[in-house]
C-alpha positions as CSV (number, residue, x, y, z in Angstrom):
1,X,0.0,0.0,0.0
2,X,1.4,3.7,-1.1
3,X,0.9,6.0,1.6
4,X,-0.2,9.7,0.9
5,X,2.3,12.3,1.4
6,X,0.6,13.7,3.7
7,X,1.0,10.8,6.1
8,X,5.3,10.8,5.3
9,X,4.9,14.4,6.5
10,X,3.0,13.8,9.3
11,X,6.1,10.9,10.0
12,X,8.3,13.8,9.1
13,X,7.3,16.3,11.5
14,X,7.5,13.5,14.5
15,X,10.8,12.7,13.4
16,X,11.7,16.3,13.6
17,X,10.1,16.7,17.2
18,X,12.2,13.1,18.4
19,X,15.5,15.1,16.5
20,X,15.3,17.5,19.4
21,X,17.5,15.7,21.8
22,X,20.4,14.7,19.6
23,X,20.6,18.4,17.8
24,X,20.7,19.8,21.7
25,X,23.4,17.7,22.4
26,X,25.1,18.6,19.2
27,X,24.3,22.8,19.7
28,X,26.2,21.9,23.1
29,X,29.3,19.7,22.0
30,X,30.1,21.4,18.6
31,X,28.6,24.5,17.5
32,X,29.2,26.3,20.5
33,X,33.0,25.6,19.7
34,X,33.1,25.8,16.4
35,X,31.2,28.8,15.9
36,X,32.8,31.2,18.6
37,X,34.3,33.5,16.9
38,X,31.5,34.1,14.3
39,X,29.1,37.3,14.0
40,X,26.0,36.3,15.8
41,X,23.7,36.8,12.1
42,X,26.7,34.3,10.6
43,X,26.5,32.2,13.4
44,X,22.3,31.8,13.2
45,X,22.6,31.4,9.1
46,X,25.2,28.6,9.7
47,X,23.5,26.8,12.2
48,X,19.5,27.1,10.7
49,X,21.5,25.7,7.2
50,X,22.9,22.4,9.2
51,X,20.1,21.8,11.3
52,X,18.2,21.5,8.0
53,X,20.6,19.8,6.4
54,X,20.7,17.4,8.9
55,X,16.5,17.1,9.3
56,X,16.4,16.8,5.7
57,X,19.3,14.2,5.5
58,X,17.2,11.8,7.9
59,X,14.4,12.3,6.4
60,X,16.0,11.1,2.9
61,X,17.2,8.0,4.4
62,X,13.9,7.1,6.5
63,X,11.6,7.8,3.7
64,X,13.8,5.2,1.1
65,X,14.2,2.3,4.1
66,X,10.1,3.2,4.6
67,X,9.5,2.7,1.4
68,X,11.5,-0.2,0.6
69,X,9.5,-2.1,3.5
70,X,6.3,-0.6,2.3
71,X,7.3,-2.8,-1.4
72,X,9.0,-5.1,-0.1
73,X,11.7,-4.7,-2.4
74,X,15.4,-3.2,-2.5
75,X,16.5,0.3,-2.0
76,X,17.4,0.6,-4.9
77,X,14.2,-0.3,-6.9
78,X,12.8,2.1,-9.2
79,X,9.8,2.0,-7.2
80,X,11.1,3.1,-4.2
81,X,12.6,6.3,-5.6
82,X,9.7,7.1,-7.7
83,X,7.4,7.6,-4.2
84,X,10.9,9.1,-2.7
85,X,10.5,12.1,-5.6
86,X,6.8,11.8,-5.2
87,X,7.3,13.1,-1.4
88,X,10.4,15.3,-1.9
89,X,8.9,17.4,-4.9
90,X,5.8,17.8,-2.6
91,X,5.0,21.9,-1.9
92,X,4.1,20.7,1.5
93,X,6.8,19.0,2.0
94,X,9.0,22.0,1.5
95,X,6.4,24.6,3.5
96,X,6.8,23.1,6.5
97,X,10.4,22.2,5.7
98,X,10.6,26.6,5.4
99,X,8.1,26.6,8.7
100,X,10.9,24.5,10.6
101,X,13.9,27.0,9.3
102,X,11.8,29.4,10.5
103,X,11.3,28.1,14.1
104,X,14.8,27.3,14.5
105,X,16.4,30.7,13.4
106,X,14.1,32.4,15.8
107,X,15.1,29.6,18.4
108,X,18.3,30.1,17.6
109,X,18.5,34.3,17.9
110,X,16.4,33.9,21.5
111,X,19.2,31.5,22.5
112,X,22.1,33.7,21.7
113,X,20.7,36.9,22.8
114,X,19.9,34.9,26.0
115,X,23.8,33.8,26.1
116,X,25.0,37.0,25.5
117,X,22.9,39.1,28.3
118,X,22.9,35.4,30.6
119,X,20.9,32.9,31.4
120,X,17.2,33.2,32.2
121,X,17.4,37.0,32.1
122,X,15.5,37.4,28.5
123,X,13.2,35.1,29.9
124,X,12.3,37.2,33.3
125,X,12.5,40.5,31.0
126,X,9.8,38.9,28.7
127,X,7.4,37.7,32.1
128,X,8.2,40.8,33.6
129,X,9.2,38.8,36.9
130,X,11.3,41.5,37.7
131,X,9.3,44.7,36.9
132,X,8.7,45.0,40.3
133,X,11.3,44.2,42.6
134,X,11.1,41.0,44.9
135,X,13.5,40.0,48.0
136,X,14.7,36.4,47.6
137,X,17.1,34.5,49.3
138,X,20.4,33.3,47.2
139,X,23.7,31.9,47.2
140,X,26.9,33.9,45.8
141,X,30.0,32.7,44.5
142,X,32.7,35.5,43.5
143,X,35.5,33.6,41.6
144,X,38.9,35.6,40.8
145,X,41.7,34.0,38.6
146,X,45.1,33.9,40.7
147,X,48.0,36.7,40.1
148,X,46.0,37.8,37.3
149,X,47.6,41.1,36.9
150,X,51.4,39.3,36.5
151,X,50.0,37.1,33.9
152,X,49.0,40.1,31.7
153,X,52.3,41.4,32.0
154,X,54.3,38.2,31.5
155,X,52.2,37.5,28.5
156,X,50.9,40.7,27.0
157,X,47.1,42.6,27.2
158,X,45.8,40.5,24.1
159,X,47.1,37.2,24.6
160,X,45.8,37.2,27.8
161,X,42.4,38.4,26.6
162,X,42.3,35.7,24.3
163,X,42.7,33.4,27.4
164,X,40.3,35.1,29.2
165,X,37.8,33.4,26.4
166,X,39.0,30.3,26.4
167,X,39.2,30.5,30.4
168,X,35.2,31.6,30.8
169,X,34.4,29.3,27.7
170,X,35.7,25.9,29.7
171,X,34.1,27.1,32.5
172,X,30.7,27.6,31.1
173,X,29.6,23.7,31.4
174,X,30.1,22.9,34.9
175,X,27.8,26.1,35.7
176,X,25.3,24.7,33.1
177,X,25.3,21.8,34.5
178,X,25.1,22.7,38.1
179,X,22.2,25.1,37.4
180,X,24.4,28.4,38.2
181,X,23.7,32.0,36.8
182,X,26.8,34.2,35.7
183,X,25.5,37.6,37.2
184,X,28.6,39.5,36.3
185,X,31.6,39.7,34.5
186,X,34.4,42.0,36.5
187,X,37.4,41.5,34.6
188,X,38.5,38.5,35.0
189,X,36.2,37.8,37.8
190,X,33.2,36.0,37.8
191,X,30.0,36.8,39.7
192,X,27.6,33.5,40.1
193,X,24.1,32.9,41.7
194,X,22.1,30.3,42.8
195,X,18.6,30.4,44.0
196,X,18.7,29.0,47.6
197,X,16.7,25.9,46.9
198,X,19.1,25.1,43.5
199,X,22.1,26.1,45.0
200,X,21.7,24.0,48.4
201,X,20.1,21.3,46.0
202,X,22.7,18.1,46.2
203,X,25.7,20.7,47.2
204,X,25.1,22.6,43.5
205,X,27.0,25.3,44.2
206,X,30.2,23.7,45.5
207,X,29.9,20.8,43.2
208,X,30.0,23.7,40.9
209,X,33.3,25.0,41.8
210,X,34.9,22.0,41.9
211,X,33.3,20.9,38.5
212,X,34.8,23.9,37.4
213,X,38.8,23.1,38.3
214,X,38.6,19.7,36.6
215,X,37.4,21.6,33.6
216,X,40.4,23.7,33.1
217,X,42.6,21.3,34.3
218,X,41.4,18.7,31.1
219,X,42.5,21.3,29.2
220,X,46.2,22.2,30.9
221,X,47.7,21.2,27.8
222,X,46.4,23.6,25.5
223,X,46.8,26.8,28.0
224,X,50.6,25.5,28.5
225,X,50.6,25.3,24.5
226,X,49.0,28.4,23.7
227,X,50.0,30.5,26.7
228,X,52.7,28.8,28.7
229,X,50.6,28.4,31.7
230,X,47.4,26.8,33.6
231,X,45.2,29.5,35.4
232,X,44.3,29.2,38.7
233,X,41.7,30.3,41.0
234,X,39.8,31.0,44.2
235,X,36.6,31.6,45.3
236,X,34.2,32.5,48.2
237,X,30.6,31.8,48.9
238,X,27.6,32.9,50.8
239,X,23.9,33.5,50.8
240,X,21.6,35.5,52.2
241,X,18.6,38.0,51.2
242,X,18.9,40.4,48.1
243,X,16.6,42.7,46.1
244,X,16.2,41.7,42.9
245,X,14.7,44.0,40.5
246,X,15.2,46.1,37.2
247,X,16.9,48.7,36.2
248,X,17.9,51.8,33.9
249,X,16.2,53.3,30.9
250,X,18.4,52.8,27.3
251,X,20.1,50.1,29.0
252,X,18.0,47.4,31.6
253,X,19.7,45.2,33.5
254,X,18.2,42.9,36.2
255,X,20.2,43.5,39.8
256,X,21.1,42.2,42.9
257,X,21.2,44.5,46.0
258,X,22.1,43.5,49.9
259,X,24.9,43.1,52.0
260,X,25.7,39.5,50.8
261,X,27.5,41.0,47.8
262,X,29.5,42.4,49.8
263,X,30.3,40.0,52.1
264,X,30.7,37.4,49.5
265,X,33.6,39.5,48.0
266,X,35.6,40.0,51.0
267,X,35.5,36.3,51.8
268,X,37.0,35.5,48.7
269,X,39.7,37.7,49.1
270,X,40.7,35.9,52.6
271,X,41.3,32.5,50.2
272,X,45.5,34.2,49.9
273,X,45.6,34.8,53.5
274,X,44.6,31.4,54.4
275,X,46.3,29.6,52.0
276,X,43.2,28.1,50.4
277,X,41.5,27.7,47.2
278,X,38.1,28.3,48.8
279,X,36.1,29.4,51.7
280,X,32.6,29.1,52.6
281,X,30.5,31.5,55.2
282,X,29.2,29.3,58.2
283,X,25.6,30.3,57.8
284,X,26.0,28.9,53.9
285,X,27.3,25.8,55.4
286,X,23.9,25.0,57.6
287,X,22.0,24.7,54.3
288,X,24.5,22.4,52.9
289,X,24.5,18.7,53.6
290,X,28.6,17.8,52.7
291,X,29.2,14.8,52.8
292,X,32.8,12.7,51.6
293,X,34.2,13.0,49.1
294,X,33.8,16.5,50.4
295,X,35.4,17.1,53.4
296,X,35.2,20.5,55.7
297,X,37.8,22.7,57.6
298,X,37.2,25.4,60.0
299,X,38.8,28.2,59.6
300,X,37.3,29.7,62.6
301,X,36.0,33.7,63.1
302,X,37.3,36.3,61.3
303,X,36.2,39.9,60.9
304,X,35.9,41.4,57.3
305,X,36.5,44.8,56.5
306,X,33.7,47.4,56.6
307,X,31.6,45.0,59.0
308,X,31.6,44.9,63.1
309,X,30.0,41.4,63.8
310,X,32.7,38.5,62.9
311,X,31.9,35.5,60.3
312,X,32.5,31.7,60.4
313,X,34.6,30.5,57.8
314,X,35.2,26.8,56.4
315,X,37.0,25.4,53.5
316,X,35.9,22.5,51.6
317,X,38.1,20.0,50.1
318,X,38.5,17.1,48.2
């Protein structure tokens, strides 16, 4: 029995739905990558041309093994290619094929845009979940490269720029993965958040960090090839209650205000005095349930600049 082509389509469009996961995984793996350095128009072009290239590619190669069952005959059979042409040369066919080019670019420009001012912010600006401000409760992580300022000497402003990307570009999965929020870019520090609940959430956030020095060091040999060196850092966390809200007129942004800023800050720039790649405030500690192969040090009370009452610092190892 020869099926109509409007049924292949209907197969078409539920392979194209099932082709989600695998062209996800290759957006993450590959493109990302590869396209780095493109113009963001380039980039969407590029990437809406393979994606179809790819659908359409499937599609070939299901529709011929389809048929070839439907006749019970070879793939190469006359027959076979005939009702392959039949469905191909179809104006529906290529309609919705245009319809899913479509939905992909404009996928495609919401997820770079959304890279590009961070994750989850285009989103709140569209809902307006910010409009008015709100008080929330979140974890902070302020991570600073190590003896930054002597590598830019020792290896020049633009070399160590271009290591700067290929520094934050390893470190982008592990705060993926672990459900973190870049909040800021400060040279080459980075600000993260976490909401309470997915920061606390099986250790995210310090799962995050430590996610986040494997990274760069399964890629030592490149930054000793291409820079002579393997960048370090530290970092210091705590939570507490912020105001989160928008702001500014020809330029919106969606920001953070309280006293854990702050505080988080001037924890992480104990990590030298202590010797230590990390240190954790003790009320962030409560919320956390550490367990091996983490392991916990006290580093007792200690007083930070600018605040009267003294704070209970740990490091966490592993």
């Amino acid at each position: 029995m020869v099926h109509s082509v409007s049924d292949r389509l209907i197969q078409g469009r539920t392979f194209a739905g099932l082709n989600k996961i695998p062209l996800g995984t290759i957006e993450t793996l590959f493109f990302d990558k590869i396209f780095l350095k493109t113009s963001l128009l380039k980039k969407i072009l590029y990437k809406t041309a393979i994606y179809i290239f790819i659908v359409i590619s499937c599609l070939l190669i299901i529709t011929v093994t389809y048929n070839a069952i439907e006749f019970k005959t070879s793939v190469f059979h006359k027959l076979v290619w005939n009702a392959f042409w039949l469905f191909f040369s179809n104006f529906a066919f290529w309609s919705i094929e245009v319809y899913i080019a479509v939905t992909i670019g404009i996928s495609l420009f919401y997820s770079e845009i959304s890279a590009n001012i961070g994750q989850g912010v285009l989103h709140n600006f569209f809902t307006g979940k910010y409009h008015t401000p709100k008080e929330e409760e979140r974890i902070f992580m302020f991570l600073d490269m190590k003896s930054s300022t002597t590598i830019a000497e020792n290896i020049g402003h633009f070399k160590y720029f271009e290591m700067l990307k290929e520094y934050f570009s390893d470190l982008t999965d592990p705060i993926i993965h672990y459900s973190g929020e870049i909040y800021q870019y400060v040279g080459d520090e980075i600000v993260l958040t976490w909401t309470l609940k997915n920061g606390a959430l099986n250790n995210n956030c310090i799962q995050c960090f430590f996610e986040m020095k494997k990274a760069i060091q399964n890629q030592k040999i490149k930054y000793q090839n291409q820079f002579g060196l393997v960048p370090e850092f530290k970092a210091g966390f705590h939570y507490g209650k912020v105001i989160t809200g928008e702001i500014g007129v020809i330029k919106k942004e969606i920001i953070f205000t309280g006293d854990v800023l702050n505080t988080t800050a001037r924890i992480q720039s104990l990590c030298n005095g202590f010797g230590v790649d990390l240190l954790v405030s003790g009320q962030l500690m409560k919320k956390l349930q550490l367990r091996p192969p983490f392991q916990m040090k006290a580093m007792g009370e200690n007083e930070l600049r600018g605040r009267d009452e003294k704070i209970d610092l740990f490091t966490v190892y592993i």
